[in-house]
C-alpha atoms as one frame of an Amber mdcrd trajectory, in Angstrom:
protein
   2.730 -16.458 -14.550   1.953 -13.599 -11.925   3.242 -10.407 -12.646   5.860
 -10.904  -9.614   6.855 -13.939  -7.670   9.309 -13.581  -5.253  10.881 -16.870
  -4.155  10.355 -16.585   0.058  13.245 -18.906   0.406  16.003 -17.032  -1.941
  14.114 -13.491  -1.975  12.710 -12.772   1.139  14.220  -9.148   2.340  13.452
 -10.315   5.997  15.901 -13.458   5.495  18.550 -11.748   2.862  18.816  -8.158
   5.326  17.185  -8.778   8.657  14.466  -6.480   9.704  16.634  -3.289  10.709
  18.124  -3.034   7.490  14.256  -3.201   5.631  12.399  -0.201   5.148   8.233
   0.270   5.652   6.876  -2.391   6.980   2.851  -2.314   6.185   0.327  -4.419
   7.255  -2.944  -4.772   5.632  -6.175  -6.295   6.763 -10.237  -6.025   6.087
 -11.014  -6.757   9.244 -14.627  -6.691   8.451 -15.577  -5.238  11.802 -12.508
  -3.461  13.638 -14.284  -3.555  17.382 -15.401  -7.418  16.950 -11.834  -8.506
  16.466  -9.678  -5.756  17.985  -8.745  -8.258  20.836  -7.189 -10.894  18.331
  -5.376  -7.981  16.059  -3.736  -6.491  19.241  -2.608  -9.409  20.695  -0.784
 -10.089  17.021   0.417  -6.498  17.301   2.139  -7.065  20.688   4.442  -9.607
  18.861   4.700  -7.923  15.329   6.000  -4.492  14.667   4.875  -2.694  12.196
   5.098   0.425  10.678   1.349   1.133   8.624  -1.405  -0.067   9.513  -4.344
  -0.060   6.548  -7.536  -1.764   7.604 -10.676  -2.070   5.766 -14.281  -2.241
   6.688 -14.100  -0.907   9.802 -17.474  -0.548  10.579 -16.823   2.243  12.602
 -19.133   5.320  13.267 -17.973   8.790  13.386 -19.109   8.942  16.890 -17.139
   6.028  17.940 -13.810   6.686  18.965 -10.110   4.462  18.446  -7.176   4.925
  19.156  -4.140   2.421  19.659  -0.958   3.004  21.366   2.602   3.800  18.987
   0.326   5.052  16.847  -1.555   8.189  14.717  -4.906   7.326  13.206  -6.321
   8.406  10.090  -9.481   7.142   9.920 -12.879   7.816   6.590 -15.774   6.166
   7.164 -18.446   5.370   4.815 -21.197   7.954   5.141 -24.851   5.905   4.612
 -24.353   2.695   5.411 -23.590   0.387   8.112 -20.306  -1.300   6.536 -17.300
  -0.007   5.254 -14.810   2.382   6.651 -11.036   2.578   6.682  -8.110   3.343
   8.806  -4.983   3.603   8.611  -2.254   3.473  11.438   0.731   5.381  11.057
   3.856   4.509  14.028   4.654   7.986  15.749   7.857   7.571  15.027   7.410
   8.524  11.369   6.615  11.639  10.197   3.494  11.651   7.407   1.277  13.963
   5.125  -2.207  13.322   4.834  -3.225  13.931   1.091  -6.284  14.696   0.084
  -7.703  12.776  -2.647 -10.133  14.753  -4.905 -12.380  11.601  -5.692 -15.162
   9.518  -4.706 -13.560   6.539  -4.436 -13.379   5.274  -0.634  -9.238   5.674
   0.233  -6.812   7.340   2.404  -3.681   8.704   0.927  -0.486   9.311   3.494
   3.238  10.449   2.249   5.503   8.770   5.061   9.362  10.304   5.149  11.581
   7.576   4.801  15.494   8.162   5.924  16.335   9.035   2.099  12.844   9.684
   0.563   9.161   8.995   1.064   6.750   6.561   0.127   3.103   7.421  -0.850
   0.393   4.688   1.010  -3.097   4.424  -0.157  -5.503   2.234   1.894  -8.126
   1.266  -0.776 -11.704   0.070  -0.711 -14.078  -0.511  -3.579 -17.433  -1.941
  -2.017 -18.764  -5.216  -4.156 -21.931  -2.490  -5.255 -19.662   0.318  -6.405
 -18.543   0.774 -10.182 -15.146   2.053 -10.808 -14.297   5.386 -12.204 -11.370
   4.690 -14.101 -10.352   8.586 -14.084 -10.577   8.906 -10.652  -9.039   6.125
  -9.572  -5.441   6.320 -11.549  -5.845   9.384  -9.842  -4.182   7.384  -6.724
  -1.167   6.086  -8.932   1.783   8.241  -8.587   5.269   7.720  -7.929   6.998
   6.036  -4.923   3.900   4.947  -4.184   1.956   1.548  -3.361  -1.750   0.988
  -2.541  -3.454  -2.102  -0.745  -6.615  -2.799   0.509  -9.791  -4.862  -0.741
 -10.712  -4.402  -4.522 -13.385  -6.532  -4.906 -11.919  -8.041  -8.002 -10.918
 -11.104  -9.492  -8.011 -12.090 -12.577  -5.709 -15.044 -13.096  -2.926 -11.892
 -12.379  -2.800 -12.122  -8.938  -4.580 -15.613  -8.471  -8.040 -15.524  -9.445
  -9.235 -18.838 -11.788 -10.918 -16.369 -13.649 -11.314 -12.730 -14.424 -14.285
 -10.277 -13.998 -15.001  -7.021 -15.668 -13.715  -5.241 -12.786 -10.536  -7.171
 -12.542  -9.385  -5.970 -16.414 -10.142  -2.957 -15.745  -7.303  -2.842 -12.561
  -5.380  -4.556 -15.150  -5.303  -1.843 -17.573  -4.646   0.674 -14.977  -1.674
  -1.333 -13.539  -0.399  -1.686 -17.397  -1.080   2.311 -17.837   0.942   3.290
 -14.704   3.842   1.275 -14.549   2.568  -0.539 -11.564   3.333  -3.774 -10.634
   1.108  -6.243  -8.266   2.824  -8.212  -5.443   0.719 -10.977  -4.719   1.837
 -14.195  -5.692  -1.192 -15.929  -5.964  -2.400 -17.028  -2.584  -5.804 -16.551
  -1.554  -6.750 -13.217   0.974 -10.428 -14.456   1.687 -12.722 -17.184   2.416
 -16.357 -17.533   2.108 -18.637 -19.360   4.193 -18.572 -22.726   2.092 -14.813
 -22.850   2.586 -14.136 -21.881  -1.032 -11.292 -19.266  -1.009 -11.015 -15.889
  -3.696  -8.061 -13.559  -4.223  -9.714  -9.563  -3.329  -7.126  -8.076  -1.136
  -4.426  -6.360  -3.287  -0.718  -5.003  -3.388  -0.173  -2.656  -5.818   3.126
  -1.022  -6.418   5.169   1.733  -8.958   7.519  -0.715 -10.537  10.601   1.309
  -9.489  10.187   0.080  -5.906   8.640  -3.465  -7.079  11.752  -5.293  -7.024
  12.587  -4.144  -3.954   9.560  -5.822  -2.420   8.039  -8.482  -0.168   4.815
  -9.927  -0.063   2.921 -12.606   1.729  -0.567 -13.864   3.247  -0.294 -14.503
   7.033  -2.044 -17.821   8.190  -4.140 -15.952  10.474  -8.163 -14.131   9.969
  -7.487 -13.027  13.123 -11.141 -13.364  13.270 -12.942 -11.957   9.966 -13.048
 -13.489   6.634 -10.085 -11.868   5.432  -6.385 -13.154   5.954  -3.789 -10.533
   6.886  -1.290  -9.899   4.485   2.503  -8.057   5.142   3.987  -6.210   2.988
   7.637  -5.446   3.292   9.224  -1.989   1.073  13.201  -1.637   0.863  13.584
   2.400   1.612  13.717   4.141  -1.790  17.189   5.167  -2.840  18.197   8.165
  -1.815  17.235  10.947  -4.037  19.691  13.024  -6.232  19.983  16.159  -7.874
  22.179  15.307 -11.569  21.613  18.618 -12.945  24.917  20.396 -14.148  25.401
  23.632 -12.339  28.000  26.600 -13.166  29.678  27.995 -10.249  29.719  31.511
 -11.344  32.059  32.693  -8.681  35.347  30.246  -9.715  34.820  31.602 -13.805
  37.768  33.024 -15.268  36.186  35.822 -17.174  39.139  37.349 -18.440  40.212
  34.096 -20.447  36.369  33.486 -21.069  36.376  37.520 -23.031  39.767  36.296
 -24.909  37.980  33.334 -26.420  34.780  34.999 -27.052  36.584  37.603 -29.461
């Protein structure tokens, strides 16, 4: 059993509320080479809205400039080597913090102001060559938050037929922050014999899980890596429920009778 699987027929927040009444809508993608495919990801743009953009393996140099309409950029690109890179794409519509994260672990961190809260987005990598830090990377699990991207690992969680070293260790941070992963167990990549793994991930505080949607799109749009949307009700609205004496409506001249 995956930790959540969310019926698309009876659960689906796009079918049960309609899009206006859903809150962030994120989509995710390695594109494994931004500039080689750009044509094919803006031409599904121009018929998809969306609302967070997280893309990894850009490719992208520091001297090479992006930019796409509707949109801020946030961009970290992976100093010494060729590959890597991320960027996320934030509509200019919303209003967002950049965070910095205090680790070596390749990720950009953004708190986006919902209508009633916020929501904290990390767009993850963790090259295939890379150990993981355990330390610094529940660093990047906080509250009203959800991270995606490409983790480079494999468990029967969230699809895998089996599980690698890297894969229980996600696990165990998952388990140790109250997380809970979205994907229901379709594939996010192929390789070049056809055969098909589970790397791209949805990871989510489990107060916001149930309010949730999560599926692969039927499209590479040209890379190796299938698109996946990921749809986040708006976090309730948040309250203050501490008790609070209103000094000025006392009765003080009662209050000194009873306290004789």
């Amino acid at each position: 059993m995956f930790p959540l699987m969310l019926s698309r027929v009876s659960q689906n927040p796009l079918k049960m509320v309609g899009l206006r009444n859903c809150g962030l809508k994120i989509f995710q993608w390695n594109c494994n080479g931004l500039l080689a495919h750009v044509n094919e990801f803006k031409q599904h743009l121009a018929q998809n809205s969306c609302d967070v953009i997280c893309l990894q393996e850009t490719f992208l140099k520091s001297n090479k400039s992006f930019s796409l309409a509707g949109f801020s950029v946030i961009r970290k690109e992976r100093e010494g080597s060729r590959k890597g890179g991320l960027i996320t794409l934030i509509k200019d519509t919303l209003n967002y913090t950049e965070i910095p994260v205090q680790a070596s672990i390749q990720c950009i961190t953004a708190n986006i102001k919902t209508d009633n809260s916020y929501i904290t987005v990390t767009n993850l990598y963790i090259s295939p060559d890379k150990s993981i830090d355990i330390t610094e990377l529940s660093k990047i699990f906080t509250a009203k938050s959800v991270i995606v991207g490409d983790f480079n690992s494999k468990s029967t969680l969230w699809g895998s037929p089996t599980t690698d070293e890297r894969g229980l260790i996600i696990e165990d941070i998952v388990d140790n922050n109250d997380f809970v992963i979205l994907n229901n167990g379709q594939p996010t990549y192929t390789h070049y014999d056809g055969s098909q793994s589970h790397l791209d991930l949805s990871l989510i505080c489990h107060t916001l899980g149930s309010k949730s949607y999560w599926e692969v799109l039927d499209n590479t749009f040209g890379s190796d890596h299938f698109a996946t949307t990921y749809i986040n009700i708006y976090p309730d609205k948040e309250t203050d429920d501490t008790q609070k004496f209103i000094l000025s409506k006392a009765d003080w001249e009662l209050f000194k009778i009873n306290s004789r």
